[in-house]
C-alpha positions in Angstrom: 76.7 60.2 -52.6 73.5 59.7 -50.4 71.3 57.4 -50.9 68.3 60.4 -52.1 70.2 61.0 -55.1 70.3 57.8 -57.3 66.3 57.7 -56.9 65.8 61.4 -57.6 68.2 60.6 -60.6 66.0 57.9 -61.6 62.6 59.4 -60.9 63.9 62.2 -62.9 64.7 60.0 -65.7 61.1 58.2 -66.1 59.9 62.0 -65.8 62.4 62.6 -69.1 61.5 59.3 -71.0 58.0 60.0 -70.4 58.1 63.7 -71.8 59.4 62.1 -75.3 56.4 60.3 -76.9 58.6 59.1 -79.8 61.8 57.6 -77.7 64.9 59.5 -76.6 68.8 58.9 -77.1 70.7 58.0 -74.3 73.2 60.8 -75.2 70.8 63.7 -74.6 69.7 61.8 -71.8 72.8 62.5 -69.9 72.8 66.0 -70.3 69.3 66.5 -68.8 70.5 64.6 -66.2 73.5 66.3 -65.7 75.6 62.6 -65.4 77.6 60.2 -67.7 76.0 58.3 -70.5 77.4 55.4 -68.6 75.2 56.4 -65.3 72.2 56.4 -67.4 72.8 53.0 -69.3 73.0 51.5 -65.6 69.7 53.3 -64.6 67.8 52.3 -67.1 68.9 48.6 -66.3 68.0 49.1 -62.9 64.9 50.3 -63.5 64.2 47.8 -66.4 65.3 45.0 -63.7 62.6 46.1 -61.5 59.2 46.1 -63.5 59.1 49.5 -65.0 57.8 49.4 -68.7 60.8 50.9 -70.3 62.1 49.6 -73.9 63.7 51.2 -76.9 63.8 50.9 -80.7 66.8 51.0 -83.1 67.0 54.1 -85.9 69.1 56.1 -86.7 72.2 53.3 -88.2 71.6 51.2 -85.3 71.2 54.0 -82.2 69.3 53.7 -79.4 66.3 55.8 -78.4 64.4 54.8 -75.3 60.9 55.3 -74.4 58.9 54.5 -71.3 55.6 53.2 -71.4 52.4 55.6 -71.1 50.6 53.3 -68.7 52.4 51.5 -66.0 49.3 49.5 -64.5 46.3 48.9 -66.8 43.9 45.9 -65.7 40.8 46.4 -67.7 39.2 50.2 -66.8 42.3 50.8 -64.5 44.9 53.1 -65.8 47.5 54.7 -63.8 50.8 56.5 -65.4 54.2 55.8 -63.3 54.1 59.8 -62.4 50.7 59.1 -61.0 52.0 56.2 -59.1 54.6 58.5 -57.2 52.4 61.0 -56.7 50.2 58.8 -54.7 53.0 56.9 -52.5 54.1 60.1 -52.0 50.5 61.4 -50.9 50.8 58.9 -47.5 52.7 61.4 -46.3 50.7 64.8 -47.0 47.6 62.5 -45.6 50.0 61.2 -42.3 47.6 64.0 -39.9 44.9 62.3 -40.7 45.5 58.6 -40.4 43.4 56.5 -38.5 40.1 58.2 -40.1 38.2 57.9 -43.7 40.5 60.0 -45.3 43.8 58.7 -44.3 42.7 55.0 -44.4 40.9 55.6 -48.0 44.1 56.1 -49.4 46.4 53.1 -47.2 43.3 51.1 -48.4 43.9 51.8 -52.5 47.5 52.0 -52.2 47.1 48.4 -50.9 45.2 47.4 -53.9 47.4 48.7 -56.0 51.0 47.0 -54.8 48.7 43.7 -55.1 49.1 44.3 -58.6 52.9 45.6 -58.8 55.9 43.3 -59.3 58.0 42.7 -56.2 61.1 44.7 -57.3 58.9 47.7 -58.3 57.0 48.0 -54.7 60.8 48.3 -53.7 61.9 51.0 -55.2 58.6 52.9 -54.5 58.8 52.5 -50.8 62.5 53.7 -50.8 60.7 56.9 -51.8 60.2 57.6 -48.3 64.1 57.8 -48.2 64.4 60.5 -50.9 61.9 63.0 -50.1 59.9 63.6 -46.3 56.7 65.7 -45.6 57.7 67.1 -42.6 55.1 69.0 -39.8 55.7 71.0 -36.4 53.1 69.5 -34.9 49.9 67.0 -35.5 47.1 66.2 -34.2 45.8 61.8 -33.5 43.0 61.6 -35.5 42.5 58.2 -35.0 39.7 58.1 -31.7 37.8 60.4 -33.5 37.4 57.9 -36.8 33.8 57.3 -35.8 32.8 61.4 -35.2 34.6 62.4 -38.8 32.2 59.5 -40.8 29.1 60.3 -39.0 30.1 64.8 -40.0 30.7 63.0 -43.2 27.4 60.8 -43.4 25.3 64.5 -42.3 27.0 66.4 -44.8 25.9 64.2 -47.4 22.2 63.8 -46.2 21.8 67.3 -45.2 21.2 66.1 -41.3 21.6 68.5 -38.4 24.2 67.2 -35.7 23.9 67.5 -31.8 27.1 67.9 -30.7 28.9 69.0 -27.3 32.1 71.1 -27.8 35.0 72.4 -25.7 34.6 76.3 -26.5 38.4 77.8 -25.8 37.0 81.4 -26.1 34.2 80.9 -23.6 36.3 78.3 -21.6 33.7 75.6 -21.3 31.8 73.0 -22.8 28.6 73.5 -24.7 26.0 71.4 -26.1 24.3 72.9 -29.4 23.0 71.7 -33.1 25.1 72.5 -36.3 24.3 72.3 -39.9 27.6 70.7 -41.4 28.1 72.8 -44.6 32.1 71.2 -45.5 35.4 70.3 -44.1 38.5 72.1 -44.4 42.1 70.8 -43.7 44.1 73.6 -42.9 47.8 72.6 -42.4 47.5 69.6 -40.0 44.2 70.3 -38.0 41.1 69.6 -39.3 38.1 72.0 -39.3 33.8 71.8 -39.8 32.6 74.9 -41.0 28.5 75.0 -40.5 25.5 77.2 -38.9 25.6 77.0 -35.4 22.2 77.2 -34.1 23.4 78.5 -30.5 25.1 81.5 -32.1 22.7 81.4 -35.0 25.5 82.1 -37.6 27.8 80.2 -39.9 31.1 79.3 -37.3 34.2 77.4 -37.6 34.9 74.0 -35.5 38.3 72.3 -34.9 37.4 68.7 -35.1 39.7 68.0 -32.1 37.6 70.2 -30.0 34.5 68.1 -30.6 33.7 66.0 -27.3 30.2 64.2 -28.6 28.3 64.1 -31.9 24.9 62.5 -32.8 23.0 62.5 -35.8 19.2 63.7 -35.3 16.4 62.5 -37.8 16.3 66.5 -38.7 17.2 68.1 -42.4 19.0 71.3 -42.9 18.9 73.3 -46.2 22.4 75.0 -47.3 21.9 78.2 -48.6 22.9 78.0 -52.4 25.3 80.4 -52.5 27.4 79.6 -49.3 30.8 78.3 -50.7 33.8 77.1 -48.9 36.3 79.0 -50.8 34.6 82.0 -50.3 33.8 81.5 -47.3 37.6 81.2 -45.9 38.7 83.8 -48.8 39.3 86.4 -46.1 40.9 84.2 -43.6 44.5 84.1 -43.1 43.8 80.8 -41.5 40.7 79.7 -40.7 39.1 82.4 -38.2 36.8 84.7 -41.4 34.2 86.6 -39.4 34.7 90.4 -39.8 35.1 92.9 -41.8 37.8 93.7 -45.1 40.6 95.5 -44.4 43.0 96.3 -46.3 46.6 96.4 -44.6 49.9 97.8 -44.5 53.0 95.7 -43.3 56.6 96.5 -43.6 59.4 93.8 -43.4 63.2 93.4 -43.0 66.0 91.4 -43.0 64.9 87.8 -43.2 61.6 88.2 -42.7 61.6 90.3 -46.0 63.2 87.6 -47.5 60.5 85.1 -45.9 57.6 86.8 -47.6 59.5 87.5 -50.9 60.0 83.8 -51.4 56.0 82.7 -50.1 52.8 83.3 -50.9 51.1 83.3 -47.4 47.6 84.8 -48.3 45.9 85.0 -52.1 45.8 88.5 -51.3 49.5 89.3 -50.5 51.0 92.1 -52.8 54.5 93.1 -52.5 53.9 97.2 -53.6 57.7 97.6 -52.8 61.4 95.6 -52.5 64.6 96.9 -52.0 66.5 93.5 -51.6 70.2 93.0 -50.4 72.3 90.7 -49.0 70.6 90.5 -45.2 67.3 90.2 -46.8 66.1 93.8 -47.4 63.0 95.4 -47.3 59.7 95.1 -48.8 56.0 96.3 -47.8 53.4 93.9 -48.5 49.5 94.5 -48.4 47.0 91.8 -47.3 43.1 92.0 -47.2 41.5 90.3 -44.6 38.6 89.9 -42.8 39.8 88.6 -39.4 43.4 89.3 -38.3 43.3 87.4 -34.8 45.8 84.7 -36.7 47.8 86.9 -38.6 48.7 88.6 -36.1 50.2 85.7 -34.2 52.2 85.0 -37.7 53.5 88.8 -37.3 54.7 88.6 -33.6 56.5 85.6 -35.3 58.7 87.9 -37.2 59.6 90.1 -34.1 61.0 93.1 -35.2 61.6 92.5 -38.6 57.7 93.5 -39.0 56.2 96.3 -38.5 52.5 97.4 -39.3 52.3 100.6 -41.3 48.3 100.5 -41.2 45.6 100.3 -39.8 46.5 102.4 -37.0 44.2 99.6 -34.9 46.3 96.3 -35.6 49.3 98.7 -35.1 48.2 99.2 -31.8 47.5 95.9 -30.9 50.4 94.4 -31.7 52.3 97.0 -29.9 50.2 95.8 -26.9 50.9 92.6 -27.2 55.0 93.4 -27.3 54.8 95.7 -24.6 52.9 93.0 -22.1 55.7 90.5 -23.9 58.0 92.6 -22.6 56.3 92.7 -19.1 56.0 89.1 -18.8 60.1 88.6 -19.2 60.5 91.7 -16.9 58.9 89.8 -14.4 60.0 86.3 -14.8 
C-alpha cells in the first residue's frame, strides 16, 4: 500500500464524520470507506492521537456513533472547519506560480498564523498532504523579482492611477514605453496577465506581467468605464488574446483527441452537437464561439490529425497553412 492511501482514507473519513451532524456507527463507516471496521477503529485513533476534534456518544444499547467536531480552530472571531483547513494547505500548491509576490506570500503568511495555533501532531499530518495529492504544471514562470512591479499594478488598480511602463512587445519585436490604465488581473494557467487601456494603441489590451521591463506610478487618475467587466471581457477568449470578432466554429475530432474533449470543458462555449464513441476514442464535432482564435489554433495543431476544422472556411485554411509549412520545415531539416 503506498503511502497516499492511508491519508486519502483518512481525509475521506473526516469528510464522512463531518457529513453526519448527529454521529455515525463505525459499521457504516466501513462500508463508505470500502475497508474493515477494524481499519477504521485504528483511523480514528490515529487521527484522535493527533489533535483532530473527533469524539463519540453511546446509544443504541451501548454502540458507538462518532462525530467530528464542526469547527477545528475557533479563537474568538476565527472559525475554520477541518475541510477548510485542507483546502488551504492544499491551496500552496495551486498558488506555487506565483510565489515570491503578494499573492503567493499572502497565503504562506496566514498559513503560518494558523500552524501557530495547531497542535504539533496535527501540522504533521497536514504537511504529509503534499505526499498524497501534487498540483503539477508544464511550465512556470519566477515571479519573485517582479514582487515590487505586481504591488505597485496592485496599489494603481485600487486608486485608479495611470502607470508608465516600458514593455517588451513580441508582436512588434521591441520595447516600448507607453501609459496604461490597469482595469484587473487575470491568472490564466500559470502566467499572469494586466488587462487595461493602453494609451499608445488607444484601446483596452492584454499584458503578460513577465513581459513588463519598468513600471512607475504617475500622480494621474483614470476612470473605468462602468460596464467594462473582466469576465466579459475574456468571455470570447480561448485564452487570453479577446480582440475580434464572434465566430462561431466547426471542429471535428478522432481518436483520442475525441476522447480529450469528450472528457474537458476547454471553452464555456464548447458544445458537443455529435459523438459516436468506441473503443480508440471515436468521433465527435464540437462547436466553439470565439472572438480571437490565434490561441486555439495552437491548441488544434496540438491534436494533429485527429482535428480537423469543418468551418469557417478561413481558420480551415490557416491551419492547413501552418501544416503544410510544418511539413516544409521537416522536409528541409
Amino acid at each position: 500500500m503506498s503511502r497516499g492511501e492511508p491519508l486519502i482514507r483518512q481525509w475521506n473519513l473526516m469528510k464522512a464524520l463531518q457529513a453526519h451532524r448527529f454521529g455515525v456507527c463505525a459499521d457504516e463507516l466501513a462500508v463508505r470507506l470500502e475497508c474493515s471496521k477494524r481499519q477504521v477503529q485504528r483511523d480514528l485513533n490515529i487521527l484522535q492521537e493527533a489533535g483532530f476534534p473527533i469524539s463519540f456518544e453511546q446509544r443504541d444499547f451501548g454502540k458507538k456513533f462518532w462525530k467530528l467536531s464542526p469547527m477545528f480552530i475557533e479563537r474568538q472571531e476565527f472559525v475554520l472547519s477541518v475541510t477548510e483547513m485542507l483546502s488551504l494547505f492544499l491551496g500552496r500548491q495551486l498558488l506555487a506560480p506565483l510565489s515570491g509576490t503578494q499573492f503567493g506570500d499572502g497565503l504562506i503568511t496566514a498559513l503560518n498564523k494558523i500552524k501557530a495555533l495547531l497542535p504539533a501532531q496535527a501540522l504533521k499530518y497536514f504537511d504529509s498532504l503534499d505526499d498524497s495529492v501534487l498540483v503539477k504544471s508544464l511550465a512556470q514562470h519566477d515571479y519573485s523579482g517582479q514582487a515590487k512591479e505586481i504591488s505597485i499594478i496592485n496599489q494603481a488598480m485600487d486608486e485608479s492611477r495611470t502607470l508608465k511602463l516600458r514593455y517588451y512587445a513580441v508582436s512588434e519585436g521591441l520595447e516600448i514605453e507607453t501609459i496604461l490604465h490597469p482595469y484587473g488581473l487575470v491568472v490564466f494557467g500559470t502566467n499572469l496577465y494586466c488587462i487595461g487601456h493602453l494609451e499608445m494603441y488607444g484601446e483596452v489590451r492584454t499584458l503578460k506581467v513577465s513581459r513588463i521591463k519598468g513600471v512607475e506610478m504617475t500622480a494621474a487618475r483614470f476612470q473605468k468605464p462602468s460596464t467594462f467587466s473582466l469576465k466579459a471581457y475574456t468571455a470570447g477568449a480561448f485564452g487570453m488574446f479577446s480582440s475580434g470578432k464572434l465566430q462561431k466554429i466547426t471542429i471535428r475530432f478522432t481518436g483520442w483527441a475525441a476522447t480529450n474533449v469528450r472528457e474537458l470543458q476547454w471553452h464555456s462555449s464548447q458544445r458537443i452537437i455529435q459523438d459516436s464513441p468506441d473503443s480508440s476514442g471515436g468521433m465527435i464535432v464540437a462547436k466553439f464561439e470565439l472572438t480571437n482564435t490565434t490561441e486555439f489554433k495552437r491548441w488544434l495543431l496540438g491534436f494533429g490529425r485527429h482535428a480537423i476544422v469543418v468551418s469557417p472556411a478561413s481558420l480551415r485554411a490557416d491551419v492547413r497553412e501552418e501544416l503544410q509549412a510544418n511539413l516544409v520545415a521537416y522536409s528541409m531539416s
